[in-house]
C-alpha positions in Angstrom: -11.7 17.1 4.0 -13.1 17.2 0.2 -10.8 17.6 -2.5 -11.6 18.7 -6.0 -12.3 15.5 -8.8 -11.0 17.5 -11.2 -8.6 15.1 -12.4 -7.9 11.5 -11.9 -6.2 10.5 -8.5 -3.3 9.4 -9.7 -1.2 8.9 -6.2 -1.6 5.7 -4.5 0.0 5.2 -0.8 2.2 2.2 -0.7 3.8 1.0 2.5 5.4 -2.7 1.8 7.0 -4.5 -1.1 5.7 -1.3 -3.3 7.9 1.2 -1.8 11.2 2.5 -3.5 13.9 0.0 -2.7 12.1 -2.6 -1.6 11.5 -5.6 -3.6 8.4 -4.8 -6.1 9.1 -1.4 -6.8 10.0 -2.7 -10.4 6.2 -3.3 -10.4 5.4 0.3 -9.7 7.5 1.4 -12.6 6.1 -1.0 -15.2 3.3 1.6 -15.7 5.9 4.5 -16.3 7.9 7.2 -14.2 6.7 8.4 -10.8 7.2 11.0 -8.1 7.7 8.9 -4.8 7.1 11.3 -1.5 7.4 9.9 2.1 4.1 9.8 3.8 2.3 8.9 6.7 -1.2 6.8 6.8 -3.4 7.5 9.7 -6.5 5.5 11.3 -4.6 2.2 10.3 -2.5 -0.7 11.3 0.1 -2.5 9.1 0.2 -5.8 9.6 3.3 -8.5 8.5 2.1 -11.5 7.1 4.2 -14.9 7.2 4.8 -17.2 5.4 3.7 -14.6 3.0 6.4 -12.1 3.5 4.3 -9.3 2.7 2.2 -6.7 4.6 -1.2 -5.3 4.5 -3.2 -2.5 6.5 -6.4 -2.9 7.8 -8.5 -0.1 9.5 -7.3 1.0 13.6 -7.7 3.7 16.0 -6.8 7.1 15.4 -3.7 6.5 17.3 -3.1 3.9 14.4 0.0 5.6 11.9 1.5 3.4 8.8 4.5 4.9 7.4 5.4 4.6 3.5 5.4 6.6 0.3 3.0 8.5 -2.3 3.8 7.4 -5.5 2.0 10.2 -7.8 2.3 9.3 -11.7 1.6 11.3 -14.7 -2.1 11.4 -15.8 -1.3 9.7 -18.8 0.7 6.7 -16.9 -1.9 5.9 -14.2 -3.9 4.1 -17.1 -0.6 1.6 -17.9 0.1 1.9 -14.2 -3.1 0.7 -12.4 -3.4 -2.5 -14.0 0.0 -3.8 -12.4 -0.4 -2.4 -9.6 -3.8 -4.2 -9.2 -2.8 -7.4 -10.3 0.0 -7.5 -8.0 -2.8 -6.5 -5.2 -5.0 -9.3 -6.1 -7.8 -6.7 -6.4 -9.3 -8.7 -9.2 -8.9 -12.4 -7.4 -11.7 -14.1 -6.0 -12.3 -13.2 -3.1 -10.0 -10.4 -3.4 -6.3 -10.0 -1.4 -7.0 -5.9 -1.3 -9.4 -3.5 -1.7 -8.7 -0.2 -3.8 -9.9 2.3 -1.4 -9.5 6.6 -1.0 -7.6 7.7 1.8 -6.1 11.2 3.1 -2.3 10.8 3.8 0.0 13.2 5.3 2.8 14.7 3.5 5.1 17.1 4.7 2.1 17.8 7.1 -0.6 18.6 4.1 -3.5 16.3 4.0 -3.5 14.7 0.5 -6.2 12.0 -1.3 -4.5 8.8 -2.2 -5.4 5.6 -3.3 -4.5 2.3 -0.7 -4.6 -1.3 -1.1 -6.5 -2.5 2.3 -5.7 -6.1 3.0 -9.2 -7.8 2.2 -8.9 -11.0 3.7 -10.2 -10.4 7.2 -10.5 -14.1 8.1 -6.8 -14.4 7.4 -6.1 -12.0 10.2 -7.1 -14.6 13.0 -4.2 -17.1 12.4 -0.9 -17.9 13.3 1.2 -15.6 11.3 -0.4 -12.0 11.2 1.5 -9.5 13.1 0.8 -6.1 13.7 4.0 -4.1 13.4 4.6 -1.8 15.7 5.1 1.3 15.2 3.5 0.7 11.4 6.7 1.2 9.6 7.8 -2.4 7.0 11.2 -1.2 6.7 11.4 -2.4 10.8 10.4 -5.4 9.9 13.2 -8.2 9.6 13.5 -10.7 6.6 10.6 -8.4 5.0 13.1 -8.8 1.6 12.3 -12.9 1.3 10.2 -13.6 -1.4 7.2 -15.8 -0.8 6.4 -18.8 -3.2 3.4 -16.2 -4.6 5.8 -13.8 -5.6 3.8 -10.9 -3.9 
């Protein structure tokens, strides 16, 4: 499905420490107000990262589902927006923690384009620590509220 690029996409899918109540949310409001929808991520797998304490999704099956929210800001917020949520992402590191990447989500059973962070670090996957979480929802997940030392 195509949507039409007639103005910014300025929702992005987030499905850990992003989410409303959870412990960076205060990031996703640095850039201004948004509307947060629940929402449903299909085609991938959330994974829980420890010692990190923080999740990332990387491509599955179709059978794959994430649960989180669409946080979709103003037009002219996503500019202030973005930036944080990047940097918290690590999209700019080197090599990069996440890629910025266009996805379809479901929301109230509409397909909708979003923006998601997709953990990057594929090598980081094979070690002790990286857990798929089954049934791809974070709030399941226990302790997911500790901070790591990286404050991610």
């Amino acid at each position: 499905m195509t949507f039409p690029d007639i103005l910014p996409l300025t929702a992005v899918f987030v499905y850990g420490t992003l989410m409303p109540g959870e412990r960076n949310e205060h990031v996703a409001r640095q850039g201004g107000a948004f509307h947060a929808r629940s929402a449903t991520l299909r085609g991938y797998r959330l994974i829980d990262l420890r010692p990190e304490a923080y999740p990332g999704v990387v491509p599955g099956t179709q059978d794959d589902t994430v649960t989180g929210h669409v946080l979709t800001y103003d037009p002219a917020a996503w500019p202030r927006a973005l930036p944080f949520l990047d940097a918290l992402e690590g999209l700019h590191d080197t090599p990069p923690l996440y890629t910025r990447e266009q996805v379809t989500v479901q929301v109230d059973g509409q397909a909708e384009p979003a923006w998601v962070y997709v953990y990057a670090r594929t090598d980081r996957l094979g070690q002790h620590g990286a857990v798929p979480v089954p049934g791809g929802n974070w709030r399941t997940v226990p302790n997911r509220g500790l901070p790591a030392d990286g404050d991610r």
